[in-house]
C-alpha positions as CSV (number, residue, x, y, z in Angstrom):
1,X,0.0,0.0,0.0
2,X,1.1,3.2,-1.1
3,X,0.0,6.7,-0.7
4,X,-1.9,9.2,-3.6
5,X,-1.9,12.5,-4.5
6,X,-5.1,13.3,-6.5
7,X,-6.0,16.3,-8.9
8,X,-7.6,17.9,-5.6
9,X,-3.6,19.3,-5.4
10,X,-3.6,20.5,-9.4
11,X,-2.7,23.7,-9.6
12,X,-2.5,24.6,-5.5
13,X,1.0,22.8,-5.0
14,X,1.1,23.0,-1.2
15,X,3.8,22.0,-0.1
16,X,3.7,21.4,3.6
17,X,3.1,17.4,3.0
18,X,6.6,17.9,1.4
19,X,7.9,19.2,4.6
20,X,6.8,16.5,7.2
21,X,7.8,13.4,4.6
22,X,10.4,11.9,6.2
23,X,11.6,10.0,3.1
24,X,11.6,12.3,0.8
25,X,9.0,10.5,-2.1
26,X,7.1,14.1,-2.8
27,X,7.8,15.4,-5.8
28,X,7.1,17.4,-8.4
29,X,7.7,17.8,-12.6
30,X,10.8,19.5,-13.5
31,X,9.3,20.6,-16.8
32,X,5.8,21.9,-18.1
33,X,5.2,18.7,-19.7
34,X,1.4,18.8,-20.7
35,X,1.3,15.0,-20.3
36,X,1.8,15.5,-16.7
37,X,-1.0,18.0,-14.9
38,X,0.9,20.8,-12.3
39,X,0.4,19.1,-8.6
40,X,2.8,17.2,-6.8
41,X,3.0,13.4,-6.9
42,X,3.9,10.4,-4.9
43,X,6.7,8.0,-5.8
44,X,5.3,4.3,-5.3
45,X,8.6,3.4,-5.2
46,X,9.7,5.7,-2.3
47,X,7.0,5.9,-0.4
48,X,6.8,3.8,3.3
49,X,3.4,4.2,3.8
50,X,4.0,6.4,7.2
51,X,1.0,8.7,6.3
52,X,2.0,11.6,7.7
53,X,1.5,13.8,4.5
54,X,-2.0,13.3,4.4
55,X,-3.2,15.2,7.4
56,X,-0.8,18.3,6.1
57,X,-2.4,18.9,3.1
58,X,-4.7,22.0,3.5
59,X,-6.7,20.5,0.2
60,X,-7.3,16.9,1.1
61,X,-6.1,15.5,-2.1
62,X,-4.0,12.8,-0.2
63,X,-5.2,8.8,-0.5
64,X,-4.6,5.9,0.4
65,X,-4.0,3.7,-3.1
66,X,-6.9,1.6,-2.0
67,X,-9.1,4.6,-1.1
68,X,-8.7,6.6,-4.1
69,X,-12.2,7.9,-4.9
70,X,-13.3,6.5,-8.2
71,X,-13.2,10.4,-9.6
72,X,-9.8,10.6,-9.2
73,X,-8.5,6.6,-9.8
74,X,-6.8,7.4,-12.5
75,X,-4.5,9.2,-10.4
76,X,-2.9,6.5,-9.2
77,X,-1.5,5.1,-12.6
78,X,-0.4,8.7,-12.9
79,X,1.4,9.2,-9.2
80,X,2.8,5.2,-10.3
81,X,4.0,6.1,-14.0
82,X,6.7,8.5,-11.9
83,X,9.0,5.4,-11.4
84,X,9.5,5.3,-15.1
85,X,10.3,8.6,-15.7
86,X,12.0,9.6,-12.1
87,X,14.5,11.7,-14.2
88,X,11.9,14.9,-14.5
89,X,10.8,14.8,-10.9
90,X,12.6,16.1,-7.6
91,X,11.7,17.5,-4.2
92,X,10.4,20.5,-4.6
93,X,11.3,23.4,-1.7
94,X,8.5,25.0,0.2
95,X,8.2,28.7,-0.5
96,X,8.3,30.9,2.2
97,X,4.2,32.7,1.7
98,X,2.1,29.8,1.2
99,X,-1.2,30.6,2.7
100,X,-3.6,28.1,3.8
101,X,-6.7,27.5,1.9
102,X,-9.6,28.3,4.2
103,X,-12.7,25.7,4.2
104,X,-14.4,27.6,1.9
105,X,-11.6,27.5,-0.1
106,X,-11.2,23.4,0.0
107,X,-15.0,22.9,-1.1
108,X,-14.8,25.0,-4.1
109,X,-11.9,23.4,-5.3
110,X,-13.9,19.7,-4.5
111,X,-17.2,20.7,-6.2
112,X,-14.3,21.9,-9.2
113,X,-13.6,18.2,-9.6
114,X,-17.2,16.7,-8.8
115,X,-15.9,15.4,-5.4
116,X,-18.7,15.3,-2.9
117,X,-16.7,13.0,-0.1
């Protein structure tokens, strides 16, 4: 078992799950590839399954594998196809003025995405 980041983090790249992951398996594209959306992903490979990202992220797009919503289970092939291509990625650093989302926030970006859970 493995953990998933899900389109919930496209285009809000928080980064304080990257800041409490002790192994270092949070990573983001080094490019603007338009195959690959811009969010953060988790390397299958890396990851220990300590779940201590998933409370950190201020937009809830952090999974188990095995509960993925069905929305978003194509993100896990996506966060998986990383270990073929771990070349582009790296650990992205943590700005210094990230602001949390506040709960309104997190519910717009859900209902964006047709995620009701």
């Amino acid at each position: 078992m493995t953990w998933v980041i899900t389109s919930l983090c496209q285009d809000k790249v928080d980064m304080a799950c990257v800041e409490v992951c002790p192994v270092d398996c949070i990573v983001k594209r080094t490019d603007d590839s338009p195959d690959w959306p811009n969010q953060l992903y988790i390397d299958p490979d890396e990851c220990i399954s300590c779940g201590v990202c998933e409370p950190e992220c201020p937009w809830e797009a952090i999974f188990e594998d095995e509960q993925v919503p069905e929305i978003f289970s194509e993100n896990i092939a996506l966060n998986a196809k990383i270990v073929d291509e771990r070349d582009d990625f790296e650990v992205p650093e943590k700005p210094d003025d990230g602001d949390m989302p506040s709960p309104a926030d997190v519910e717009a970006n859900k209902e964006k995405w047709g995620f009701t859970g």
